[in-house]
C-alpha positions in Angstrom: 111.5 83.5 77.9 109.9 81.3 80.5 106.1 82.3 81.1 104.2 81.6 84.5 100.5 82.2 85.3 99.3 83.1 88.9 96.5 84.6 90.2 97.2 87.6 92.1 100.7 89.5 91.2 101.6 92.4 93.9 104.5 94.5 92.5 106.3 96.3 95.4 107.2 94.4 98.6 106.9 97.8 101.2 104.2 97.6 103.8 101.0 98.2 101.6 102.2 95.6 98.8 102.7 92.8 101.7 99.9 93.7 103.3 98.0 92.7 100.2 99.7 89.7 99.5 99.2 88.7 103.3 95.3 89.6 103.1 95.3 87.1 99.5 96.5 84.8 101.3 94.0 84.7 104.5 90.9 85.4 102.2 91.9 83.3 99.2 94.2 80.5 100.3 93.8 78.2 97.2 94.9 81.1 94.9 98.7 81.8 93.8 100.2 85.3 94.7 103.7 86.5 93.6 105.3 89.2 95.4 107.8 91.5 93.2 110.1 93.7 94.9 112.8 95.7 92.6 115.0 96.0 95.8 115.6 93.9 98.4 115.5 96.4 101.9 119.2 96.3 102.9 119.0 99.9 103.2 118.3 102.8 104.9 115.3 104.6 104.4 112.4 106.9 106.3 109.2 106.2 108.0 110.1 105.2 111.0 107.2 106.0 113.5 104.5 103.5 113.9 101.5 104.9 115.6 100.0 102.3 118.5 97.0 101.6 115.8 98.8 99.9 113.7 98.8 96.9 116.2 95.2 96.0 115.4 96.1 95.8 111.2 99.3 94.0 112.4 97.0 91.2 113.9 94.8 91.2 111.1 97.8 90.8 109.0 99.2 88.1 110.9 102.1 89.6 112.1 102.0 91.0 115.2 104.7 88.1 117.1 107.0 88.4 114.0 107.1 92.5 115.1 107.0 92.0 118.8 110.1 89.6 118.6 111.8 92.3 116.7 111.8 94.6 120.0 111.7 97.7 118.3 112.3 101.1 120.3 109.2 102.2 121.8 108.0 106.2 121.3 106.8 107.9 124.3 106.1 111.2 123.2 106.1 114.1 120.1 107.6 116.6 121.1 107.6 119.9 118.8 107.8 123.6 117.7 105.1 124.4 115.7 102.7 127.2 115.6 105.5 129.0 117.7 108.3 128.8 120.1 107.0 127.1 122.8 107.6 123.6 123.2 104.4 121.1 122.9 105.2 117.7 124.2 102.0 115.1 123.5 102.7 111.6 125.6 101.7 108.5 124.3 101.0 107.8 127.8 98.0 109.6 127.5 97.1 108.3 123.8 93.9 105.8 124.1 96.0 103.0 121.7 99.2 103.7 124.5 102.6 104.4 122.9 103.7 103.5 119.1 107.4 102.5 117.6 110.3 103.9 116.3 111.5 101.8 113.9 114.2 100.5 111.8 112.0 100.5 108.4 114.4 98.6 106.4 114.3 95.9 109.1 110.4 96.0 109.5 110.1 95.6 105.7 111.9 92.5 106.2 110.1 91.0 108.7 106.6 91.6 106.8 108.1 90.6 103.5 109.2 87.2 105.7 105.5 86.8 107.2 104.1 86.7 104.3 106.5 84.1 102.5 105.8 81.8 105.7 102.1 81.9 104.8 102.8 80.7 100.7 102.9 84.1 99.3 106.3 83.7 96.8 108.5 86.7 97.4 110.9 87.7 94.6 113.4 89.8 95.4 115.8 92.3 93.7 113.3 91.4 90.9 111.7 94.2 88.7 109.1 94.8 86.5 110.3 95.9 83.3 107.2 96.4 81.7 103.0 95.9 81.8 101.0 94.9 79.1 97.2 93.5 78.9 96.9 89.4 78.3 92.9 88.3 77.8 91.5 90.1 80.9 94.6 90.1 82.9 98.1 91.4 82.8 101.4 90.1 81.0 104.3 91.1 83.0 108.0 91.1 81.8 111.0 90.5 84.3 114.2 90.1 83.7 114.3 86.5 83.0 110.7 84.9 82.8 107.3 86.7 82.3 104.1 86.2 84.6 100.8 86.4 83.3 98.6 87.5 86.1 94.5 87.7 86.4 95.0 90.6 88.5 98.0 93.3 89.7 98.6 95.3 93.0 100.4 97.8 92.1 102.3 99.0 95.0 105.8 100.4 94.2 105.5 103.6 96.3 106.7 106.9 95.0 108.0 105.4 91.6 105.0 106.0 89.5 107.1 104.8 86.1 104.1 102.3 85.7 101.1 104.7 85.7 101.5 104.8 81.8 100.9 101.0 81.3 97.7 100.9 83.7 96.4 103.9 81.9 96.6 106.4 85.0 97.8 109.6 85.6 99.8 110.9 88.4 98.7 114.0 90.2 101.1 116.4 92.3 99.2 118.1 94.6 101.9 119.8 96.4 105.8 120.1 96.1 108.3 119.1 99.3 111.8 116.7 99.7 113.1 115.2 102.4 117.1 115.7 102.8 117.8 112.9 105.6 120.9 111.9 107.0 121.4 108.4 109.5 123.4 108.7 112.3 124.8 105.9 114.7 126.0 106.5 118.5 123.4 108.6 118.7 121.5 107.5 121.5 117.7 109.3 122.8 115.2 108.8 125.4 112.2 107.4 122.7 110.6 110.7 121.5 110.2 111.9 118.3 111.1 115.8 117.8 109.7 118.0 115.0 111.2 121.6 114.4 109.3 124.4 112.2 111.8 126.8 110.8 112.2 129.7 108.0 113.4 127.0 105.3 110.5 124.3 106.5 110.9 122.1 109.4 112.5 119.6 110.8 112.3 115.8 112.3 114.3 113.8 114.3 113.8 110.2 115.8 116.0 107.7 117.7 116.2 104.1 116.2 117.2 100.6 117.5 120.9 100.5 118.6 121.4 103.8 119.1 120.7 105.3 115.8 119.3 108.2 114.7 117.6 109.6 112.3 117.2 113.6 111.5 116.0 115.0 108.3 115.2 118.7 107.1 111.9 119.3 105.1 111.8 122.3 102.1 110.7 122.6 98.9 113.2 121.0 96.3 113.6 124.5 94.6 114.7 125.9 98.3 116.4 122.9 99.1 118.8 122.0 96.6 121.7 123.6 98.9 121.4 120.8 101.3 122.2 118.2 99.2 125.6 119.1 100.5 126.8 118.4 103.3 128.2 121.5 104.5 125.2 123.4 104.0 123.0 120.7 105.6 125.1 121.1 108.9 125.0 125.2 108.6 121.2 124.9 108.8 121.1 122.1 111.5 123.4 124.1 113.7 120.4 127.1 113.3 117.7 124.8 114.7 116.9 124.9 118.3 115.3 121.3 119.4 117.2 118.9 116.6 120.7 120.0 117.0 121.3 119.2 120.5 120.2 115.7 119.9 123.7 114.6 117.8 126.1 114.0 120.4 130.1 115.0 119.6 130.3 111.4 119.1 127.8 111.1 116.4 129.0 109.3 113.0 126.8 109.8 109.8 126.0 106.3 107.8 124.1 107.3 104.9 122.4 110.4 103.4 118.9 110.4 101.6 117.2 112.6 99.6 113.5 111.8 98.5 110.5 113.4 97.3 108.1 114.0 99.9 105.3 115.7 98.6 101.4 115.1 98.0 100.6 113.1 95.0 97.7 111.1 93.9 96.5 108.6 90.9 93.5 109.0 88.8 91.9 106.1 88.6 92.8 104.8 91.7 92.4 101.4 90.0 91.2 100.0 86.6 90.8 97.0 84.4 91.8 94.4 86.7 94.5 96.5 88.6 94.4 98.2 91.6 96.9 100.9 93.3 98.0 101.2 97.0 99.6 102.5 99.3 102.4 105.6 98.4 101.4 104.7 94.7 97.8 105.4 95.3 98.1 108.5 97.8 101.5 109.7 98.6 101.2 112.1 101.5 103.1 114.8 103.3 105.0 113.4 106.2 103.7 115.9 108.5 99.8 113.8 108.4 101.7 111.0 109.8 99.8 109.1 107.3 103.2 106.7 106.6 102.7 103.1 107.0 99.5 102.3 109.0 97.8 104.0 105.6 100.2 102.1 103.5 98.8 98.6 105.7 95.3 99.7 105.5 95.0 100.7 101.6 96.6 97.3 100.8 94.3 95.3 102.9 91.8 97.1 100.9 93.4 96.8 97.9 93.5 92.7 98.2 90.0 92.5 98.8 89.3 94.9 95.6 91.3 92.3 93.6 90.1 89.5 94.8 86.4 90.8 93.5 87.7 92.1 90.6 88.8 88.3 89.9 85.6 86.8 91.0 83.5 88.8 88.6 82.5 92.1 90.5 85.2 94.4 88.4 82.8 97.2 88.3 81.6 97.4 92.1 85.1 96.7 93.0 86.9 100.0 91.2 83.9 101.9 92.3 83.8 101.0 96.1 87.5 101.2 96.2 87.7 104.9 94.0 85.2 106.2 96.7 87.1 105.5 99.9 90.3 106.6 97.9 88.7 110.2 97.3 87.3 110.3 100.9 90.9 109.6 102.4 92.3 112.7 100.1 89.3 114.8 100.6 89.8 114.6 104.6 93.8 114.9 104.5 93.9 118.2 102.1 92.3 120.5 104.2 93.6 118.9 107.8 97.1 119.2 105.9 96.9 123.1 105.0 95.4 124.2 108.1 98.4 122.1 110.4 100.7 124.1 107.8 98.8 127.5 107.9 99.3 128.0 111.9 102.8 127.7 111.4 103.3 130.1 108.8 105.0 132.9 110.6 108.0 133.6 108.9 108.3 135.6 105.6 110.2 133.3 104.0 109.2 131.6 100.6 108.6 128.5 102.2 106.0 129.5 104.4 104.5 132.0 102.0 103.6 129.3 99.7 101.5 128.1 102.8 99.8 130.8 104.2 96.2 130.8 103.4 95.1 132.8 100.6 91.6 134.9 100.9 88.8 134.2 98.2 88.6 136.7 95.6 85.8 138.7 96.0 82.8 137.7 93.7 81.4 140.5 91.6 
């Protein structure tokens, strides 16, 4: 088996991974960066609101024409049903960055994956890593047909966490929920995205370039398992108040999804000339809105805590990068559980599990 040897390796070609390999590329021209990317974004899949701050990282990045060219479908307002039956309806008119996107993720995937080939980084496709194993001070990766000996890995694969044992980490759940989602075409909207509270969890809709649309019910995957089916999915849509009426007759499902969703973490977030980022470092709960402008931030972080660890600074770099990483989680938890605790009006085991629970008294 053919062996290669480059300097920086990212594995996992989502926003945070090319991210990173873009930032290698700005700060350390001269060096080699592979980007590996098991799939090859051809399909459908969530996270498709960009908030308006993502334009500054997009810049940074390098990629801000690439993404203006691609005209996505700009959101003008959230509109929801949260804490109770009243309808909240928060303009981006009004937002200090102006309005975000709704976006066609497999499409923006694309187009960063394709910015950052254009600047040298070598993009490799419907190529996984089958295995990680330490070479000297760096990392021996196996693919399918050739191996790579790296100085230093990104590991950015988002939810799939099947490396964790190799790097020596450990994933941590921190809180149970799945997403069942279901695309939609002739479904055309007027640019807002919609977000439902109900007894089984909640509920999201957004429109999508060429009159697509995406809606998708929240729960936890013991509650949920019904609405795997199709029948049952439609029952509970038909219940909801704001998300139903947004599926024309004419609608025509494309695809159905179902993906974990919940709040996980890995401990370290990086180690011995690796670093995690983005859904493979801190995979939050949809409702933050964390999505991708944390995925484009942690892996602009990440490149710069690999390209230290390379220089020499291994040590300052897992320790400078561990801190911010326990700030982020340390600020999301409690925002998270009080956004889900003023919803919790229904007696329902969904809701239940998120009510606030009062201290035990101390004897």
């Amino acid at each position: 088996m053919p062996s290669e040897q480059a300097e920086f390796v990212v594995i996992g070609g989502g926003p945070a991974g090319t991210a990173a390999a873009l930032t290698l590329r700005r700060h350390a021209p001269g060096r080699r960066v592979v980007l590996i990317e098991a799939g090859r974004h051809d399909r459908a899949k969530p996270g498709e609101v960009l908030p308006a701050v993502a334009q500054g990282l997009l810049r940074q990045l390098g990629a801000w024409e690439p993404f203006l060219a691609a005209t996505f479908v700009d959101n003008r307002a959230v509109v929801s049903a949260w804490a109770d039956d009243a309808l909240s309806e928060r303009p981006s008119i009004f937002s200090a960055q102006g309005s975000g996107w709704q976006l066609d993720r497999a499409r923006f995937d694309q187009l960063l994956v394709e910015a950052a080939a254009t600047t040298g980084v070598e993009v490799r496709l419907g190529c996984a890593v089958r295995s990680a194993v330490r070479d000297g001070q760096g990392w021996r990766l196996e693919l399918a047909d050739a191996e790579i000996v790296a100085d230093a890995v990104i590991w950015a694969t988002g939810r799939s966490w099947r490396l964790a044992r190799s790097f020596g980490a450990k994933l941590r759940v921190h809180g149970h929920l799945a997403a069942y989602t279901r695309f939609f075409d002739r479904a055309p909207g007027d640019c807002r995205m919609v977000i439902e509270a109900c007894p089984e969890g909640w509920w999201y809709s957004a429109d999508l370039p060429d009159q697509r649309r995406v809606v998708a019910c929240l729960t936890d995957p013991d509650l949920g398992h019904d609405l795997r089916d199709a029948e049952s999915w439609y029952r509970a849509l038909a219940e909801t108040r704001l998300i139903a009426p947004l599926l024309p007759p004419g609608a025509r499902e494309t695809a159905t999804l179902v993906k974990s969703a919940g709040t996980a973490t890995v401990d370290p977030a990086a180690g011995e000339r690796w670093v995690a980022t983005g859904d493979s470092l801190f995979a939050a709960d949809p409702l933050s809105s964390r999505g991708i402008v944390h995925a484009l931030r942690s892996g602009i972080l990440a490149a710069y805590a690999a390209s230290d660890m390379v220089d020499g600074r291994d040590e300052l770099a897992r320790t400078r990068y561990a801190m911010i990483a326990a700030q982020s989680f340390a600020d999301y938890a409690p925002a998270l559980a009080a956004h889900y605790a003023a919803a919790a009006r229904w007696d329902t085991a969904f809701w239940q599990r998120r009510r606030p629970h009062p201290e035990s008294p101390t004897k």
